[in-house]
Backbone as a ProteinNet text record, in pm:
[ID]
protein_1_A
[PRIMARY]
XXXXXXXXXXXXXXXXXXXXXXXXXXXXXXXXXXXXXXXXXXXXXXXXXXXXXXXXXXXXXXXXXXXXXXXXXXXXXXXXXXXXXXXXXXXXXXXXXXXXXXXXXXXXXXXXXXXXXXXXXXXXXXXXXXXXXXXXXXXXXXXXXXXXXXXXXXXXXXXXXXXXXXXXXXXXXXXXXXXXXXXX
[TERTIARY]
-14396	-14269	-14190.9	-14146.1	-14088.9	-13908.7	-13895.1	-13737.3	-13616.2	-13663.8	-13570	-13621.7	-13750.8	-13744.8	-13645.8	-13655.9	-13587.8	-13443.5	-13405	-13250.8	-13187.6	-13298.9	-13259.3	-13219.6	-13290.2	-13310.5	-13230.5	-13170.3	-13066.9	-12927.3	-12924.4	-12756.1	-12805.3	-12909.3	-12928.7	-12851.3	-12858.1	-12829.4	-12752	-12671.2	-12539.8	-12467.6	-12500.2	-12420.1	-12440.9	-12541.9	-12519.5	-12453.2	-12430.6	-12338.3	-12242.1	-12163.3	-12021.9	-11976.9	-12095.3	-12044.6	-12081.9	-12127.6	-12124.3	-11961.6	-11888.2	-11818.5	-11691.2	-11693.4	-11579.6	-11570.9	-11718.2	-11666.7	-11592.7	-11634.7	-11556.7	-11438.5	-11413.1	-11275.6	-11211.6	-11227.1	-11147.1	-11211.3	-11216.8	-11249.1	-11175.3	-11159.4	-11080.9	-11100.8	-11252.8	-11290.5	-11214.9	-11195.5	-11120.7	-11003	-10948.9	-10799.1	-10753.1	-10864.3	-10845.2	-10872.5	-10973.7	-10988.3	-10856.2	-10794.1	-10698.8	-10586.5	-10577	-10451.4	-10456.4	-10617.2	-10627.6	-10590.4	-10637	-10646.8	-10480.8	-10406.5	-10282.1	-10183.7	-10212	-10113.4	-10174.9	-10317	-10365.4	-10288.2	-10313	-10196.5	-10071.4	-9989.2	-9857.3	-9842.8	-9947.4	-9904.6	-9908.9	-10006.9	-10049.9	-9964.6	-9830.8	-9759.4	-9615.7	-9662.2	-9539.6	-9585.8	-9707	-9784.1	-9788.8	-9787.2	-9742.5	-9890.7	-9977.1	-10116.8	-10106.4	-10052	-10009.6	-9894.4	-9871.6	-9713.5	-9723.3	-9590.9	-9536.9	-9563.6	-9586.1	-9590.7	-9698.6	-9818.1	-9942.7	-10051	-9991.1	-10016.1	-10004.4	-9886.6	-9837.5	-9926.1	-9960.9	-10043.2	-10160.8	-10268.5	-10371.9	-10360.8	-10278.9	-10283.4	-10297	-10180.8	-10149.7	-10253.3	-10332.1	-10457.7	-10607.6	-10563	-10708.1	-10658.2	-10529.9	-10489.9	-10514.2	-10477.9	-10497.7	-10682.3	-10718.8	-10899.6	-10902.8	-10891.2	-10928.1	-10882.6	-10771.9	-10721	-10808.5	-10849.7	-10900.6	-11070	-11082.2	-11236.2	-11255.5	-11120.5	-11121.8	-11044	-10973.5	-10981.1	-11101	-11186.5	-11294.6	-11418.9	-11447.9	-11542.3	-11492.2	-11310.6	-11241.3	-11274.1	-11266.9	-11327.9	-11465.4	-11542.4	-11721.9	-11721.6	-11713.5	-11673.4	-11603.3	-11510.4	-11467.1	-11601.3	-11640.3	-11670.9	-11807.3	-11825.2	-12000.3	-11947.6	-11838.8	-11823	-11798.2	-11732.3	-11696.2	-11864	-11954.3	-12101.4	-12155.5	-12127	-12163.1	-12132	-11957.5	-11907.5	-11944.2	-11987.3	-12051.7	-12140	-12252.2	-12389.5	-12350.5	-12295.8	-12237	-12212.4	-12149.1	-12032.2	-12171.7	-12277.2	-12387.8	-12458.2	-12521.4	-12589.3	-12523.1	-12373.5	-12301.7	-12315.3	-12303	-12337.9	-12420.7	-12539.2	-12665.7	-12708.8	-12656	-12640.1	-12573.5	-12466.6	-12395.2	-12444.1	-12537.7	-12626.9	-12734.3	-12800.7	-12878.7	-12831.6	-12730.8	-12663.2	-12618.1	-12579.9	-12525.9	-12671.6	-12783.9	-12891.5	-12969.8	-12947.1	-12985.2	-12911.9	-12743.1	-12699.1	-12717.6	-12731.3	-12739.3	-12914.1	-13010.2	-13131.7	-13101.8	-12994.4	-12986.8	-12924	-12833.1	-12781.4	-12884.2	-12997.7	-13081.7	-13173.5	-13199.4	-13270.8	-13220.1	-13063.1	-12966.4	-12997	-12999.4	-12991	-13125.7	-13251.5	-13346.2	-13337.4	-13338.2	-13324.3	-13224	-13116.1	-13052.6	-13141.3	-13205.2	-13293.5	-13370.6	-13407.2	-13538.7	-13508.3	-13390.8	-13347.3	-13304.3	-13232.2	-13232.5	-13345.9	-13408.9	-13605.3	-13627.9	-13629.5	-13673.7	-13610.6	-13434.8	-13360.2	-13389.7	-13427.2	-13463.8	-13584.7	-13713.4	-13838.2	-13903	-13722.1	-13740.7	-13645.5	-13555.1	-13521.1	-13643.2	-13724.4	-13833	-13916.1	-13938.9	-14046.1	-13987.8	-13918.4	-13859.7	-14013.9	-14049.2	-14169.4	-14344.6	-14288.8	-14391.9	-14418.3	-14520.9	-14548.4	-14488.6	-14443.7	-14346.2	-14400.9	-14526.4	-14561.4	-14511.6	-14500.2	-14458.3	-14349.4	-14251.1	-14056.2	-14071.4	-14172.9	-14148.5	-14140.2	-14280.5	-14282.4	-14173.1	-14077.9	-13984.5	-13870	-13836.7	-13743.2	-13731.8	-13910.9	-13942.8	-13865.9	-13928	-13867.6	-13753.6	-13649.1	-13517.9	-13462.8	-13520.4	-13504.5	-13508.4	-13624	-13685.5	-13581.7	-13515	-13450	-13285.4	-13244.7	-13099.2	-13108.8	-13190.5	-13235.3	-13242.3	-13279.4	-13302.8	-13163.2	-13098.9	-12921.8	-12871.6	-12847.6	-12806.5	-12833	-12956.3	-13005.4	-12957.9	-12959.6	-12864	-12728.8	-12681.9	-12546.5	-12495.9	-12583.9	-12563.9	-12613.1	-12693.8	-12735.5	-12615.8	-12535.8	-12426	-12316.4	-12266.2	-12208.3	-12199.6	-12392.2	-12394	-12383.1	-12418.5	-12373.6	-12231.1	-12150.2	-12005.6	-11953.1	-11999.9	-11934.7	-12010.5	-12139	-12135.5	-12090.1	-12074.2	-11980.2	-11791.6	-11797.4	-11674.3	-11673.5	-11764.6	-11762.7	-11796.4	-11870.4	-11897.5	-11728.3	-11668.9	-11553	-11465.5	-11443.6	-11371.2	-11457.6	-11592.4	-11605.7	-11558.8	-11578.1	-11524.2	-11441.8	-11305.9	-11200.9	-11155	-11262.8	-11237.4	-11315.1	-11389.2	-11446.4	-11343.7	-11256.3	-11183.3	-11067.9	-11045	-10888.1	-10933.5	-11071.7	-11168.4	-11148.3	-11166	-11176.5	-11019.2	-10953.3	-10846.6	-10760.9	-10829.1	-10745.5	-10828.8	-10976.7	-11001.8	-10972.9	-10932.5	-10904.4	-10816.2	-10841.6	-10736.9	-10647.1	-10491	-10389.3	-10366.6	-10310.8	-10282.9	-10188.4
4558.7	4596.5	4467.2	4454.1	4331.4	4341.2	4258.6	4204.5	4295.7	4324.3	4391.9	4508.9	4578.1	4716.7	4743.3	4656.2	4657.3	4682.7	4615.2	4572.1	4726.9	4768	4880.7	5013.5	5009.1	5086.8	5053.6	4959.1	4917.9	5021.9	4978.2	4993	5113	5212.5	5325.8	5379.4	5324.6	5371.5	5352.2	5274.8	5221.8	5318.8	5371.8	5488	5626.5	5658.9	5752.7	5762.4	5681.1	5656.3	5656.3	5568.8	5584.9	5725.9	5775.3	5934.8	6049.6	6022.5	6117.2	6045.5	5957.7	5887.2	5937.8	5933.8	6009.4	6123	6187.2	6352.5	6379.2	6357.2	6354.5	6329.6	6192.7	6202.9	6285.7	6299.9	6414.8	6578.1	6586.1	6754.3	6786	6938.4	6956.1	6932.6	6871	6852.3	6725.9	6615.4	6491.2	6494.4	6584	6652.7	6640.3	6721.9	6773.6	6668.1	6637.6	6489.9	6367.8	6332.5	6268.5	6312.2	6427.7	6506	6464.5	6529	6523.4	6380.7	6291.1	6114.8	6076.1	6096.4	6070.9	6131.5	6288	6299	6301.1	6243.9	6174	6011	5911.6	5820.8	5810.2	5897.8	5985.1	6015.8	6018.4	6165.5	6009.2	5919.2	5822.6	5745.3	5732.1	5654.8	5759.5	5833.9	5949.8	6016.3	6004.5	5986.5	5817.5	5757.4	5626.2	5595.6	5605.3	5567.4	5456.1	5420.3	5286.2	5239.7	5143.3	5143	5141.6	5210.9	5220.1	5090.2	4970.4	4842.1	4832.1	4912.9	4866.3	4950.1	5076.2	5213.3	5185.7	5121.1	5110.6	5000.6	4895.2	4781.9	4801.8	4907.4	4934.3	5009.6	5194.9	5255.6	5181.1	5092.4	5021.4	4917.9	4844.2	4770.2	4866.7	5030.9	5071.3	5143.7	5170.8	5230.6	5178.4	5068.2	4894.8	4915.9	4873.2	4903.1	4984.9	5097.4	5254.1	5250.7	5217.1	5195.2	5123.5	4941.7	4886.5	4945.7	5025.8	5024.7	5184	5244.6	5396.3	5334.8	5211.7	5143	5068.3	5035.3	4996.2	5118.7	5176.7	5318.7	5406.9	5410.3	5463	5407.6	5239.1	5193.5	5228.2	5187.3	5234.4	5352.7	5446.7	5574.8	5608.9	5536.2	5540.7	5411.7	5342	5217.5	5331.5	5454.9	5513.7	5561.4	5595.9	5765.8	5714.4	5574.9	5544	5499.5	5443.2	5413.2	5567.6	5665.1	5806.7	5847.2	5800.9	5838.4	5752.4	5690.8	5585.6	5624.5	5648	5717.5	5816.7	5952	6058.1	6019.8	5935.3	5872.7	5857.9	5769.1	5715.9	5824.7	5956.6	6091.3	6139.8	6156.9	6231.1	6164.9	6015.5	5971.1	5993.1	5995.1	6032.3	6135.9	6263.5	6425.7	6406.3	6324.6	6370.6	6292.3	6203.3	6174.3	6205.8	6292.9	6401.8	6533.1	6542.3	6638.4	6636.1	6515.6	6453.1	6469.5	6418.7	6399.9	6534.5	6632.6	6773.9	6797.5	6804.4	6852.9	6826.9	6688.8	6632.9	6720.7	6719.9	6749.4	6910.9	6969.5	7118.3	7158.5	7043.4	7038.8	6990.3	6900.2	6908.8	7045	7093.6	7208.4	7323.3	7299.7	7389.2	7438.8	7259.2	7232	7199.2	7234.8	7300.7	7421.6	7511.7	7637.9	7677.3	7658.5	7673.6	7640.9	7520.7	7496	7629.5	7647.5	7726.7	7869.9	7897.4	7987.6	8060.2	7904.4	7908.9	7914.6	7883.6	7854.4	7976	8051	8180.4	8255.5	8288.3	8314.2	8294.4	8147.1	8154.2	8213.5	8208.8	8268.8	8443.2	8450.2	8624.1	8651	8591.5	8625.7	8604.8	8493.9	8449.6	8562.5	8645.9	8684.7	8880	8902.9	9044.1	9163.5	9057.7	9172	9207.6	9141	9118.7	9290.5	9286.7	9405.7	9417.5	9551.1	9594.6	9465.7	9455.7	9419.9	9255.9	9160.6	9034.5	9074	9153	9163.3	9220.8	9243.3	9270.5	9164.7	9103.9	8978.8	8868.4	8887.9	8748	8861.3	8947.6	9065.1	8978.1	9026.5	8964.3	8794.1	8699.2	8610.7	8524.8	8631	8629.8	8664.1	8756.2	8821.3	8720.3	8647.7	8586.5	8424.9	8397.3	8271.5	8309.1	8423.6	8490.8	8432.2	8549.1	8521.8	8394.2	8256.8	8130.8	8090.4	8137.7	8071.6	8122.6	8257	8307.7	8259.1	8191.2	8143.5	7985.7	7953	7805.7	7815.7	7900.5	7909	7974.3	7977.4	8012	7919.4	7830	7676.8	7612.3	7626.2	7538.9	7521.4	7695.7	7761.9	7697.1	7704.6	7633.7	7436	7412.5	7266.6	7238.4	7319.2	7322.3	7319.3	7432	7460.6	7326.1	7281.2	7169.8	7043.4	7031.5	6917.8	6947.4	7040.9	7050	7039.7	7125.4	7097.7	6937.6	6878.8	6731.9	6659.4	6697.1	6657.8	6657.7	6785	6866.6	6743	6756.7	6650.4	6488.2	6476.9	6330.7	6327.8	6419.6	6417.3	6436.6	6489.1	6517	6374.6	6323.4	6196.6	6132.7	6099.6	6064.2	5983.9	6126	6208.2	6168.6	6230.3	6141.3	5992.6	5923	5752.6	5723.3	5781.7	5726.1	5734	5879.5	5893.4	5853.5	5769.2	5686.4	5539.2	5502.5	5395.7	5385.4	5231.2	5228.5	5127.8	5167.8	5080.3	4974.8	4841.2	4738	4691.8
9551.4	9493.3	9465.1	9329.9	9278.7	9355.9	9326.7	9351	9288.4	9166.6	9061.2	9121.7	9176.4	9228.9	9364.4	9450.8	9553.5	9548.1	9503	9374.1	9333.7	9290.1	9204.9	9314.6	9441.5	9515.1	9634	9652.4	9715.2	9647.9	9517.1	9430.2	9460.4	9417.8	9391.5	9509.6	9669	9812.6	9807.3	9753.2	9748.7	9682.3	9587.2	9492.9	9534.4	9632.1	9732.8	9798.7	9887.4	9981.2	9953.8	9836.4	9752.3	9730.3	9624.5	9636.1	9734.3	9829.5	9987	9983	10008.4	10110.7	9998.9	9872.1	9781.4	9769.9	9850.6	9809.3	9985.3	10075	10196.8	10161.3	10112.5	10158.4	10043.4	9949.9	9902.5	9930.6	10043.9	10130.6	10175.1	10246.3	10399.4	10526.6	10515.9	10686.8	10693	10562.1	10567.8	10617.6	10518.9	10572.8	10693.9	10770.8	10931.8	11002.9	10986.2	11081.8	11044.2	10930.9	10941.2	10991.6	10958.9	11046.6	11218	11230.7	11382.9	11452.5	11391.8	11405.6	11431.1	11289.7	11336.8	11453.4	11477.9	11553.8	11669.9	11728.9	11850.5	11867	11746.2	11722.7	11771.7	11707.9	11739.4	11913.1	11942.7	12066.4	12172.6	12179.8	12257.1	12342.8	12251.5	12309.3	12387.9	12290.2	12435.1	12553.9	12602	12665.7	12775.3	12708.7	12739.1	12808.3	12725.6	12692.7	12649.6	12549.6	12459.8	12424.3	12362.4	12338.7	12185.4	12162.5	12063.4	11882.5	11993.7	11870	11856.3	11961.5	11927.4	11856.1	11879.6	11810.5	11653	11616.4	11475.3	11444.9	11527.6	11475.4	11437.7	11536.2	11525.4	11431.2	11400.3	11298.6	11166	11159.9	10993.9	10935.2	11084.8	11031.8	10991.5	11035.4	10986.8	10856.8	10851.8	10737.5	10627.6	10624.8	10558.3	10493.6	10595.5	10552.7	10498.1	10510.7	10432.2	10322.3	10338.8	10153.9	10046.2	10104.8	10074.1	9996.7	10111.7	10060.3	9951.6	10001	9928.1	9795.5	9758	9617.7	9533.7	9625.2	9590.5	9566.9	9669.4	9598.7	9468.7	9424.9	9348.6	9208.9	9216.5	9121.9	9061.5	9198.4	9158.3	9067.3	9126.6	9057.7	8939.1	8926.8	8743.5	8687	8736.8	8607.5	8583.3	8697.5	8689	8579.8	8566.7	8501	8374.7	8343	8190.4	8138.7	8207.7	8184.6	8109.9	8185.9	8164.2	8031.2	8003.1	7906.1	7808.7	7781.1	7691.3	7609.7	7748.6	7704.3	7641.7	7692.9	7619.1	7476	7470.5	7295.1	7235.1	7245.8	7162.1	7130.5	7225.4	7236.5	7112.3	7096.4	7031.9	6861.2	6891.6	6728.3	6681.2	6775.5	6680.8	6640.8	6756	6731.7	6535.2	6580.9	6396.4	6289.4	6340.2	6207.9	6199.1	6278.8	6240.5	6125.2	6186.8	6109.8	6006.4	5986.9	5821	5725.2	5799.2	5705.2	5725.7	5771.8	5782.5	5624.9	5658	5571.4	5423.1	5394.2	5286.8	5232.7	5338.7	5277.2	5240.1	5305.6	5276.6	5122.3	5101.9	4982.5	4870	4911.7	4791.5	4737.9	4867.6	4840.6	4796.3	4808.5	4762.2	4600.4	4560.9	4438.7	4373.8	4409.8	4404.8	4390.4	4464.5	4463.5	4342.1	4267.3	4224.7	4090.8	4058.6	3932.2	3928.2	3998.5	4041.8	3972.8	4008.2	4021.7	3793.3	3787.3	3618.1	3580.8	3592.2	3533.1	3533.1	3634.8	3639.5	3507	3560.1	3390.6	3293	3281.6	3115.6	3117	3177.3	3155.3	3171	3220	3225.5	3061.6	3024.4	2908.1	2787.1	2771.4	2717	2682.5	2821	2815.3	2830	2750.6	2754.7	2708.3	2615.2	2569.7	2674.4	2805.7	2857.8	2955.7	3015.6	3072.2	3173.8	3275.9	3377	3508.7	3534	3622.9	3650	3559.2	3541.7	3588.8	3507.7	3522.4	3674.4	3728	3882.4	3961.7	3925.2	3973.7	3986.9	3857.6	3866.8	3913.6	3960.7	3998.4	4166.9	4191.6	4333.1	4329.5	4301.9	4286.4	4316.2	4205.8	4233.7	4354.7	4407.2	4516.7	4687.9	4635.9	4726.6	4726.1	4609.1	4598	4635.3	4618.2	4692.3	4809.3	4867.7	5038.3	5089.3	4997.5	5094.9	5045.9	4917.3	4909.7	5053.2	5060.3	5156.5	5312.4	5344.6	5463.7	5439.5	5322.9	5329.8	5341.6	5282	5328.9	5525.9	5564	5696.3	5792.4	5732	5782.3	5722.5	5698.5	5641	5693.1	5727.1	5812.6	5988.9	6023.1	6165.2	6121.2	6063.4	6035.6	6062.9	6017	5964.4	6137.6	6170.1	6348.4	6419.9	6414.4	6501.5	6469.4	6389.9	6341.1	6421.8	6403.6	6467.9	6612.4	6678.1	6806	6861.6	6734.6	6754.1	6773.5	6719.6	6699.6	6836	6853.2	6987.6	7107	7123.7	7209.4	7207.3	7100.5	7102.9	7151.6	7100.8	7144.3	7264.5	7371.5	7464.8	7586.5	7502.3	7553.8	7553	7438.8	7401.6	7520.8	7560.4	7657	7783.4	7825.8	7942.2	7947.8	7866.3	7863.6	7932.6	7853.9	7843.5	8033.6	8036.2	8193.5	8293.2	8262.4	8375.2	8341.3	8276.2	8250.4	8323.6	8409.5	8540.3	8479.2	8500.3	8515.1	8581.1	8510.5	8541	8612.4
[MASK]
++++++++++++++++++++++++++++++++++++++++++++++++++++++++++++++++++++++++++++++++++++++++++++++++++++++++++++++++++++++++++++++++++++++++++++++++++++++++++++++++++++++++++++++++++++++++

């Protein structure tokens, strides 16, 4: 196992541990145990277990730490989540240039179908003197070139809505970025 594997499997433990240690402390068993902690604190020196200056010394130097390191896992945790949101943003560009070049190919075939569709017209007017069975045939035809307008226009339809919802996310990536972005 190389160096960079080790490495990797270290941070990896490391970002376990961060988020075991952020979802605790924002729980209720956290709650309770800090509750419980301080007013054992509290109670110590009326008790006259401890005194009063040393209670506050010890409390305020672990308070001190906890802060320290519950600002530092706070960080970890946004820089994961803007990494996340990143990835997300790039997923999402390429989702909509798929979609652009979906759409664009739907519009050629649109406009295919639409030639297709005159060709037929003129060759059914052309051909008025021809027997029932042909005028069925291009009847069929027509029939058959409605149906794929109609199925393009409903591929157009779902184009139309994911593009929008493409949108709505951004925007909501957007709104995300912005409220982990930590103040200066």
């Amino acid at each position: 196992m190389g160096r960079k594997e080790e490495r990797e499997k270290k941070i990896q433990l490391l970002e376990k541990v961060t988020d075991g240690v952020m979802w605790w402390i924002g729980s209720i068993p956290s709650l309770i145990v800090h509750s419980i902690v301080f007013a054992t604190a509290f109670l110590l020196p009326v008790f006259g277990i401890v005194s009063v200056d040393k209670m506050l010394l010890v409390l305020t130097t672990v308070l001190s730490l906890e802060a320290i390191y519950l600002a530092i896992f706070i960080q970890m945790s946004v820089n994961r989540s803007q990494e996340h949101i990143e990835d997300i943003r790039e997923d999402i560009e390429e989702i909509q240039d798929d979609i652009e070049e979906i759409s664009e190919d739907i519009e050629e075939i649109s406009e295919d179908i639409d030639d297709i569709q005159e060709d037929i017209e003129d060759i059914a007017e052309d051909e008025d003197d021809e027997d029932h069975n042909e005028r069925a045939k291009n009847v069929m035809l027509k029939s058959n070139v409605s149906s794929n307008k109609n199925d393009i226009k409903a591929l157009r339809e779902m184009i139309s809505n994911l593009q929008q919802q493409l949108e709505d996310l951004k925007g909501e990536d957007e709104a995300t970025a912005d409220e982990n972005t930590p103040e200066n």
